[in-house]
N, C-alpha and C positions, 0 to 999 in steps of 0.2 A: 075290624079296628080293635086295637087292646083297651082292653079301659084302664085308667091311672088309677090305682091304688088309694082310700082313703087315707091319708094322714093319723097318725095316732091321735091327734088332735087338731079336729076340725077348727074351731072357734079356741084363741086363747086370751083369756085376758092380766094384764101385769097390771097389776097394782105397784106405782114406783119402779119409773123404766132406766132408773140410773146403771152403776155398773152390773149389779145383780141380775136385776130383772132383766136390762136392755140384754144382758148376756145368755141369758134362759132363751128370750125369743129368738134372738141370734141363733144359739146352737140349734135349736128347734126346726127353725127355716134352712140352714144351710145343709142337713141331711134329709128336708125334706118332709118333717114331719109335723110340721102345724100348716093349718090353712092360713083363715086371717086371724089377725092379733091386735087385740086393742086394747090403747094405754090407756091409762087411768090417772091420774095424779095432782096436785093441787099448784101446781105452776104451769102454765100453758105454755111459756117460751122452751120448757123441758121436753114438754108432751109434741113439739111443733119439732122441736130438733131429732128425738126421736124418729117421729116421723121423717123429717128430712134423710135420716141417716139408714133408713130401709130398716127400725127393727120393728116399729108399730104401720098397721096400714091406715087407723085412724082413732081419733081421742074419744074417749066416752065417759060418762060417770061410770059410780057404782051399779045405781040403778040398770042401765043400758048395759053395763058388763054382765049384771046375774041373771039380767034377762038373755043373750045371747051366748055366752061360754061354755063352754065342755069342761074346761080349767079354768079356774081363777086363781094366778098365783101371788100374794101377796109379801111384796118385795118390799117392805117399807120396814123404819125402824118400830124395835117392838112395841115401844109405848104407843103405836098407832094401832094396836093390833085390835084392842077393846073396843075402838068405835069404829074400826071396820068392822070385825065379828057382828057387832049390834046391828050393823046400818044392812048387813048381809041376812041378819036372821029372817025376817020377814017378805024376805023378797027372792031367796036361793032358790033353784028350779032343783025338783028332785032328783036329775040326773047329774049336775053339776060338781064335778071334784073342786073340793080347795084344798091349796095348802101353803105353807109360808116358807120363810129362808130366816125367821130369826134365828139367833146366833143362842137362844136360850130355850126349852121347851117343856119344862114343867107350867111354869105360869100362862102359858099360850095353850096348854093344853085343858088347864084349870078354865082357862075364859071361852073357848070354846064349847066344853060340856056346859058351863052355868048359862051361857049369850046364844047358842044356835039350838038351844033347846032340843027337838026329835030330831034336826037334822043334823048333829055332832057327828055323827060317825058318817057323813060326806066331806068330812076335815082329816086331813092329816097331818100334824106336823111335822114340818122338814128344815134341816139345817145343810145347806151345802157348805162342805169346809174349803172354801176357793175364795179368794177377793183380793182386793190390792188399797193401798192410801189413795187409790183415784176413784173419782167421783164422775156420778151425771152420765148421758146417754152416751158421751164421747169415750167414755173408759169403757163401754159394751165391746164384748168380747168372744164371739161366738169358740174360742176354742177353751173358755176361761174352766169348765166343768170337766176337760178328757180330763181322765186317769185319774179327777180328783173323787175325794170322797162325797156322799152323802149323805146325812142319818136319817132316816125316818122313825118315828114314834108312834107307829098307828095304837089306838084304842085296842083291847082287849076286842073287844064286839065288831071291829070295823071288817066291813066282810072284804073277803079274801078278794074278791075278780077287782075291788077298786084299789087293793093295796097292790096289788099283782102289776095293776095297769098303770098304778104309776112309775111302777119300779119301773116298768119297759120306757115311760117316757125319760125318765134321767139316765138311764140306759144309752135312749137316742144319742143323749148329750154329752155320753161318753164318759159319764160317771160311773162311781162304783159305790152299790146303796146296799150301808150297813143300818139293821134296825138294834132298834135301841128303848130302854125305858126311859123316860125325860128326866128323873132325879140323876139317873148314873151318869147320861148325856149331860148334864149342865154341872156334874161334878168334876168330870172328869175334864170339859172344857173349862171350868172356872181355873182348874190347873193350868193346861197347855195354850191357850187363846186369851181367855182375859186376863191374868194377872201379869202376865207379859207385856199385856198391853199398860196395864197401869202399872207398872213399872219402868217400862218405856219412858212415858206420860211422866211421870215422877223426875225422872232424870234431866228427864229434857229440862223441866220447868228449872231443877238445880243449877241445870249452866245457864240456862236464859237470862237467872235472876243474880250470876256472880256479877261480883264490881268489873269483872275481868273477860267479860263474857264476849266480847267482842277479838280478844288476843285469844280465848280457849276454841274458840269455834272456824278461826282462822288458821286455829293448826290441827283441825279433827280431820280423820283421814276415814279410811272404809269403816274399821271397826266401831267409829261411832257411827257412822251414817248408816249401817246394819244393824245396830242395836238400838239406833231411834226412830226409823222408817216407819214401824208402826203407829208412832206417836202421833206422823202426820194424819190419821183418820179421822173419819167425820165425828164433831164432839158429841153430836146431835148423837145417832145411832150408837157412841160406847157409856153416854151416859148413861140410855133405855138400859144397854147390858148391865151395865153394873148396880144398874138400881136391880132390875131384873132377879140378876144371880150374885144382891149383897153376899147374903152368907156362906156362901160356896167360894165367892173369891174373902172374906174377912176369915173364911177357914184356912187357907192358901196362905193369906197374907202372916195370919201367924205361924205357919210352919214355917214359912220361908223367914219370918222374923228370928227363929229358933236358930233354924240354920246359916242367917247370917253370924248371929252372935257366935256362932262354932268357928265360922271362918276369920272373923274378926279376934277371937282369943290364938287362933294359931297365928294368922299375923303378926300379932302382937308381941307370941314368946320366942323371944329370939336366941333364944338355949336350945330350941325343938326347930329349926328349919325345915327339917327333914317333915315334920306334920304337914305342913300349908303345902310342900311337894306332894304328898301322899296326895293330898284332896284334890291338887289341879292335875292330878294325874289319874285318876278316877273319875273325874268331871271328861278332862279329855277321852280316855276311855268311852265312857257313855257315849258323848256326841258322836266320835267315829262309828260306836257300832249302828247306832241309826243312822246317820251316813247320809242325811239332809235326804232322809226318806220320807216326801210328802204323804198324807191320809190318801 
């Protein structure tokens, strides 16, 4: 008789089984590589749907998750990160990997050395760059990770076979995992992910709140509903971001404040036409050569 193959990961546990998480186990199970997986989370008709929907096989605490998991992957927004890290310190088994999906990772990385005390470097930090305006276990999406990126930020000391082994599970999932220092990681996303989102955010609120808002929204066609999709996301998870990585996006906000004013004075001179062409034809430029090439 052949024997079945252990799974990369026997035991997994998701902390927050919404789109993220429920999407981690998903991809996990549908190639085959985690055994059981158990949800974690502070709303039980979540954790119950979940379950219903094949991504968890059943609910458990913290406590019940660090005592049974191989992984513990914490899918939740970041300002929950602190009192899991704490609730985790004293109870992590020392074979046990964690790591997270926030979208920022100097300060997750900062609360982990000071909160899991000798057992910090069984933390990795991790950002998967995949997600959508949808929420909850019904937005889980086991193909949501192919070809997308993932950064990881392991610790200078964190040893090699457990940074190794997690590479191969996001691997499973059909990512592609680029490592990263978390200052350059949340700078460089403070640019392309968050101030996009708040400025989304920003816009949107603009037309919401015109006297006229109900005639400007009745004639918005794709271009606006592609440059406000993002707006729709949970307020919950981009207020953690932006508290997170204020000054990374308040650095962002004033370069782009600069470079409106540039584009706003060409607008403006109507003797130079040919300026404001230069710019949208450079702007054009740009976006073509990227070429809606995802991470």
């Amino acid at each position: 008789m052949t024997s079945v193959p252990e799974p990369l990961v026997p035991v997994l546990a998701v902390v927050g089984t919404g789109l993220i998480g429920g999407s981690f186990a998903a991809a996990l199970r549908r190639v085959g590589q985690v055994g059981r997986v158990l949800g974690v989370g502070r709303n039980p008709a979540a954790l119950q749907k979940a379950r219903d929907l094949g991504l968890i096989d059943a609910a458990a605490d913290i406590r019940q998750a660090a005592a049974q998991a191989d992984l513990i992957f914490l899918a939740t927004p970041v300002g929950a990160m602190a009192g899991l890290l704490r609730s985790l310190a004293p109870i992590l088994r020392p074979g046990t990997v964690v790591t997270d999906a926030g979208s920022t990772k100097a300060d997750v990385a900062g609360l982990a050395r000071e909160l899991l005390g000798d057992r910090y470097l069984q933390f990795i930090p991790g950002h998967p760059i995949a997600g959508s305006e949808m929420t909850g276990p019904e937005a889980a999406d086991a193909m949501l990770y192919h070809g997308r990126k993932v950064v990881l930020t392991p610790f200078g000391e964190t040893p090699g076979a457990v940074q190794h082994w997690l590479i191969r599970v996001w691997e499973a999932c059909g990512a592609r995992v680029q490592l990263m220092d978390p200052a350059a990681h949340d700078r460089a996303l403070g640019c392309v992910s968050h101030l996009p989102h708040f400025l989304a955010a920003v816009f949107m609120a603009q037309v919401a709140h015109a006297e006229d808002a109900d005639t400007r929204l009745s004639l918005a066609g794709t271009g606006f509903r592609d440059f406000t999709r993002i707006a729709a996301g949970s307020p919950e998870v981009w207020r953690d971001i932006f508290a997170s990585n204020r000054q990374a996006v308040l650095h962002e906000l004033d370069d782009f404040e600069r470079t409106l004013l540039h584009w706003r004075n060409a607008l403006q001179d109507e003797s130079h036409p040919e300026t404001l062409e230069t710019l949208l034809e450079q702007s054009a430029l740009a976006r073509r050569f990227w070429g809606g090439r995802m991470p």
